[in-house]
C-alpha positions in Angstrom: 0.0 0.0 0.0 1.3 3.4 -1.4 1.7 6.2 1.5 0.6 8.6 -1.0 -2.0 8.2 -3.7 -2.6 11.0 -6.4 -6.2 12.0 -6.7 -5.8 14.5 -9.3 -7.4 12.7 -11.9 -10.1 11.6 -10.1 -14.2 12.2 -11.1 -16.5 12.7 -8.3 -19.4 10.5 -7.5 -22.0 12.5 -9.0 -19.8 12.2 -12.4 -19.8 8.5 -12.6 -23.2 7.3 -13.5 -23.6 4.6 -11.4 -22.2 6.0 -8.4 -24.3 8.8 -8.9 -27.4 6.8 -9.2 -26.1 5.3 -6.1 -26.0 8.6 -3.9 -29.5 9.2 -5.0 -30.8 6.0 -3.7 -29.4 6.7 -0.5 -30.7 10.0 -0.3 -32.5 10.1 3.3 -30.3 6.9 4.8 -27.0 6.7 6.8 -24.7 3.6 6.3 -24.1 2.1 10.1 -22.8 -0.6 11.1 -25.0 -2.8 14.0 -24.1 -5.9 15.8 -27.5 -8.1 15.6 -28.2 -11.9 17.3 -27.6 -14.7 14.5 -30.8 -16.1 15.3 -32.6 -12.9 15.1 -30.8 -11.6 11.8 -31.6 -15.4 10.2 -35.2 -14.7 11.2 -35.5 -11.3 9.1 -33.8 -12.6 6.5 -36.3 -15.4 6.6 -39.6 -13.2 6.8 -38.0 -10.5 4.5 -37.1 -13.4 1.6 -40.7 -14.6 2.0 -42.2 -11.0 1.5 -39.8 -10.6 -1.8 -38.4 -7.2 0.0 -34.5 -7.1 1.3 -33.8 -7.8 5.1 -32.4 -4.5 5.8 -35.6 -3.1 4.3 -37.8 -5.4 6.9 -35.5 -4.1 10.1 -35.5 -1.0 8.7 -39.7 -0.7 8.3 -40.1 -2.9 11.9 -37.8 -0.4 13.7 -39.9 2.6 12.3 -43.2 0.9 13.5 -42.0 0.5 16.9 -40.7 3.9 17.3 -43.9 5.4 15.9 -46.0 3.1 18.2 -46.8 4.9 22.2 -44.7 3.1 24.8 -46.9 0.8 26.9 -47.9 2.4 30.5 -48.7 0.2 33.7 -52.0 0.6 33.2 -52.1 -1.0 29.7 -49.9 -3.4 31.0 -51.7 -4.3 34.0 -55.2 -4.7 31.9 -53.4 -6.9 28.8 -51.9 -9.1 31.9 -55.3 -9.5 33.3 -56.8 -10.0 30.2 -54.4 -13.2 29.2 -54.4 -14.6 32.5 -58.6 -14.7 32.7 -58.3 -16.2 29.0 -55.6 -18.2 30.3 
């Protein structure tokens, strides 16, 4: 590996079509990198191959739903426990 590299020559993304193409796809996202279960990643892959969408598409859409959703309170918790252990 060179120390020094001469980037004089060299097109920005935007002038390369597909790199371009790239950036606007990503418009909106950050690229991060997240440590995930086996067991849990195997399961989105799973559900996501099933639905025909990509598994970083099916995280990305469940971790939207649950930060959209209203945490539970006691009192919702207290009446859904109540509710399964009657039915129970």
């Amino acid at each position: 590996m060179r120390k020094q590299y001469d980037f004089s020559k060299a097109k920005r993304a935007k002038d390369v079509p597909h790199l371009a193409r790239l950036q606007a796809e990503a418009r909106g996202k950050t690229r991060i990198t997240i440590m995930l279960d086996n067991d849990l990643l195997m399961t989105f892959r799973a559900k996501a191959e099933a639905e025909g969408i990509g598994y970083q598409t099916l995280i990305n859409q469940t971790l939207r739903g649950v930060a959209a959703s209203p945490p539970v309170d006691e009192a919702t918790l207290r009446r859904i426990l109540r509710e399964e252990l009657k039915a129970g």
